[in-house]
N, C-alpha and C positions, 0 to 999 in steps of 0.2 A: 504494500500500500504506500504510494508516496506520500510525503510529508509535507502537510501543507504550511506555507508563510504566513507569519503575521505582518498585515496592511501597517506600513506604519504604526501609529499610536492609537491605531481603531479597535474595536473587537471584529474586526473581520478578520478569515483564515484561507487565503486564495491558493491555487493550482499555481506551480511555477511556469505556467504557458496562462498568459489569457490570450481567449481567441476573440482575433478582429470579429469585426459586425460588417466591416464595409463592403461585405463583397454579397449581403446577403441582400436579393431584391435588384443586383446588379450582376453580377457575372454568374452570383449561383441564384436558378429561379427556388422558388418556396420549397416544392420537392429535394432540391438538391441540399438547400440551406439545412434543412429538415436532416436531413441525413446526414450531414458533418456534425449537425448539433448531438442530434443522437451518439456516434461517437464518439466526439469528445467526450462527453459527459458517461458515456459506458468506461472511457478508460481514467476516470478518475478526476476529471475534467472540472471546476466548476465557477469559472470564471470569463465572463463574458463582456466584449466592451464594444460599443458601439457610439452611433452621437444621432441628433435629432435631425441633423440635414444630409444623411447617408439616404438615400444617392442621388440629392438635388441634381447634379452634374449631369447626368444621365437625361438623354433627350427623351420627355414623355413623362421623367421623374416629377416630383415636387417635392421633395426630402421627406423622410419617415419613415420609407420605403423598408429600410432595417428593422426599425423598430417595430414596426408592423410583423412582420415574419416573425419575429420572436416573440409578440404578444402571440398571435396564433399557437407557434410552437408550444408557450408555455402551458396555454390552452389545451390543448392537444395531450401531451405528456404529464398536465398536474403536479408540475416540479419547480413552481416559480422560489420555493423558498426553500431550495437544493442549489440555487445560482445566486452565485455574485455577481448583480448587474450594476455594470458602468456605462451611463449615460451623458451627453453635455447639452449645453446650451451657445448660444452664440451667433450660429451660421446659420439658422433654418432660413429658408428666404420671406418666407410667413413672422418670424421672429428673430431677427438681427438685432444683435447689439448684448450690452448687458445692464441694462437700465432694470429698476427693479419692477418694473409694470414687465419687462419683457421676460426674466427670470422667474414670475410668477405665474405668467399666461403659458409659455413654453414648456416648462413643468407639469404644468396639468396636461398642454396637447400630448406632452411622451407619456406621462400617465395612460392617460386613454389609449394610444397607439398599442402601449406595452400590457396594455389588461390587466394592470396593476395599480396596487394602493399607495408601493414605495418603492423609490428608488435607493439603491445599497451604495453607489457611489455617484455623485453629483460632480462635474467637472466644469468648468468654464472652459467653453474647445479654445476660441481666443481670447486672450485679453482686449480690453478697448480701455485705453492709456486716458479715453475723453471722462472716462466715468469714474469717480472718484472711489479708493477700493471701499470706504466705508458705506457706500451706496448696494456694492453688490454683497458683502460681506454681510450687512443688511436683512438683504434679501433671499441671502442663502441660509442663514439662520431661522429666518422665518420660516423655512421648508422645513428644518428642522426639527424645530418643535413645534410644526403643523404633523409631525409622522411623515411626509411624503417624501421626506430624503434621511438616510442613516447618517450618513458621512460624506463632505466635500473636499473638492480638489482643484486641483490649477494642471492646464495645459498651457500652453506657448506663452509663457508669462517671463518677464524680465525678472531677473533677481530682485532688482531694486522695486518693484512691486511686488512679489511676492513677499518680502520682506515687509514691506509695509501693511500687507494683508494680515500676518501673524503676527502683527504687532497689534495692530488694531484688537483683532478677536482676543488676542490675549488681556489687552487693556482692559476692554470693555465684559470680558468673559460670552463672549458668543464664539458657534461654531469655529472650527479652526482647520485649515487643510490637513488633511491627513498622507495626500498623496498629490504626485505631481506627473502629468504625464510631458517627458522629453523626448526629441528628434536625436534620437542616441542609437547608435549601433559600430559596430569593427571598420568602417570605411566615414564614421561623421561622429567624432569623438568631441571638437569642440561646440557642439551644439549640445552637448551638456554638461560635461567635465572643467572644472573651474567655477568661477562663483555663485552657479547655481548650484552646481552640485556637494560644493562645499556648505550652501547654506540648505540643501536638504537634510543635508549629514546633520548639522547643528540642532537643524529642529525637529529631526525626528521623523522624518516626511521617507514615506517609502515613493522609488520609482516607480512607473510603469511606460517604458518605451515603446512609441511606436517607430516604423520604419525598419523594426529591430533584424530583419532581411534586405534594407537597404532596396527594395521594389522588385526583393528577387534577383540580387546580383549575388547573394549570400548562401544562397541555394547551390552554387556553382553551375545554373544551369548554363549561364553565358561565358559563352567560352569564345576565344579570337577566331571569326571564319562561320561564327553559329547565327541564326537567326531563331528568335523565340518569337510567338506566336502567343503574345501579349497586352492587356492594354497599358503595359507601362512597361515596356521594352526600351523604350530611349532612354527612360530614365535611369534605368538600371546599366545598362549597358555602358552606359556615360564613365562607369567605373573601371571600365577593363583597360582607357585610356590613360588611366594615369598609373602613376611606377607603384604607389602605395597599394590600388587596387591590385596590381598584376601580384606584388608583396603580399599580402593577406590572403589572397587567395593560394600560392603557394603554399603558405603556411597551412591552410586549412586540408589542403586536400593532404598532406603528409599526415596531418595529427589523425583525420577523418580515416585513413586508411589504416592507422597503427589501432583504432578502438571499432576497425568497420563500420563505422555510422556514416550517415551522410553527411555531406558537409553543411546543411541547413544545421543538423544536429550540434554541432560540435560552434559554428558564430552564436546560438540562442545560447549555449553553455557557456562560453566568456562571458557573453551578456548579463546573463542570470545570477553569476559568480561576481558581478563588479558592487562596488561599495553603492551602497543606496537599493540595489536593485532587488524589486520582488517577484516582477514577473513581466518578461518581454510581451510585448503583444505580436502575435504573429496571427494569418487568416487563411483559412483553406476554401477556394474555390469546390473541392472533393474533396470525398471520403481518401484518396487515395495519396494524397496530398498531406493526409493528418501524422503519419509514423515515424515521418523527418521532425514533425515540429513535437510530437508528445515527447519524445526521447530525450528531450531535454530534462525531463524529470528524473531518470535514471543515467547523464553521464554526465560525471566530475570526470574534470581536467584535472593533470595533476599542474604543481605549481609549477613546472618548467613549461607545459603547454601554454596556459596561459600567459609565462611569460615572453613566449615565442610569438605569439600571436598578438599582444600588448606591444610589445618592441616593432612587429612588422607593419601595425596598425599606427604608429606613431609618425 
């Protein structure tokens, strides 16, 4: 039985893989979504992260589209309070911003979508630097002790506001982030290492990374001469160009080959092993797609791997 994490300073106990939301409603239809959720959640699974404007992007979409599929799901299977859901606010195009009319109106649309009373993590997807943090901080607390959010969080937030955020709630005794979601992984290291990362450390704040595959360059599926047949192939690929990427990925397929896993398995285990972090977010389009990313629950690196891969990712 793997050994679940404690979220930061929360009483929650998450899966060291949470699985993306953004692919469900977009690349995988309900059926499909259905069936990776299934699962993950059969192999020990029970951490889910999604946000309210997944998959506004998508022509035809209107954002929800995630949340929707996983209200059904929850519906369907009877296990909403077997999962840790992570939710945000922010981007919906219906509800932009973070104004506290809009973090309360938003809240309840993902409520209704998600067929649920409460949400288990609350995240602000962006910050908006116009909106004073005691405004949303505010507002997040209000959910709080309205029941409809357990615990909140910060995505793409500057130190220097988040800082300010935990300052506040701490002042004043309201809600307090518990978790932080960064643009962190083996090929984009200062987008969160340094004074974010150092003032998670300080306050206690657990990670949760997305990108933690880098859009699938981490996978080793891109390889020089290869074409992948993806909606985010440029961007991933973008990596093979540079000396660090070609460096990293050396690194991985040697360690990947010395414990047999794939090399998805062995970038989510640096990951998962670094200071702050609880649990990478990685997302399977298929079922078939899940046994790269579960395996991270079962392999430690030992401490020269990691520092193989640390040194070649630098």
């Amino acid at each position: 039985m793997t050994s679940l994490r404690k979220l930061g300073s929360s009483d929650l106990e998450v899966f060291p893989l949470a699985l993306g939301g953004n692919v469900f409603g977009w690349t995988a239809d309900r059926d499909r979504s259905f069936a990776v959720l299934d699962a993950y959640t059969a192999a020990g699974g029970n951490f889910v992260d999604t946000a309210d404007s997944y998959s506004a992007w998508v022509e035809g979409n209107s954002g929800g589209e995630s949340e929707t599929v996983l209200g059904e799901w929850f519906a369907a299977r009877g296990n909403r309070d077997d999962v840790v859901l992570a939710t945000k606010v922010s981007q919906h195009p219906e509800y932009p911003g973070l104004s506290a009319a809009n973090i309360r109106a938003a809240a309840d649309a993902s409520l209704r979508r998600l067929g649920t009373d409460h949400i288990d993590l609350y995240y602000t997807h962006f910050d908006k630097p116009e909106v004073p943090v005691e405004e949303i901080v505010g507002a997040l607390d209000e959910l709080v002790k309205a029941g409809k959010v357990r615990h909140i969080a910060a995505s793409n937030i500057s130190a220097e506001r988040l800082a300010a955020s935990l300052e506040f709630s701490d002042r004043e005794g309201l809600a307090r982030y518990v978790a932080l979601q960064p643009h962190y992984n083996l090929v984009s290291r200062d987008t969160y290492e340094g004074e974010l990362r150092d003032l998670a450390e300080r306050a206690g704040l657990a990670a949760v990374p997305y990108y933690a595959l880098a859009a699938g360059f981490l996978t080793g599926k891109y390889r020089p001469g290869t074409e992948v047949d993806s909606p985010r192939a440029g961007g991933a690929a973008k990596h093979l160009k540079t000396e660090r990427g070609r460096r990293v990925l050396a690194a991985l397929d040697e360690i990947a080959e010395a414990h047999d896993a794939p090399v998805a398995t062995v970038a989510l285990a640096w990951l998962a092993a670094r200071p702050t972090v609880a649990a990478p977010i990685a997302s399977a389009r298929t079922v078939e797609q899940l046994p790269a990313l579960l395996g991270v629950a079962e392999l430690s690196l030992t401490e020269d791997e990691a520092g193989r891969l640390t040194r070649a990712s630098a």
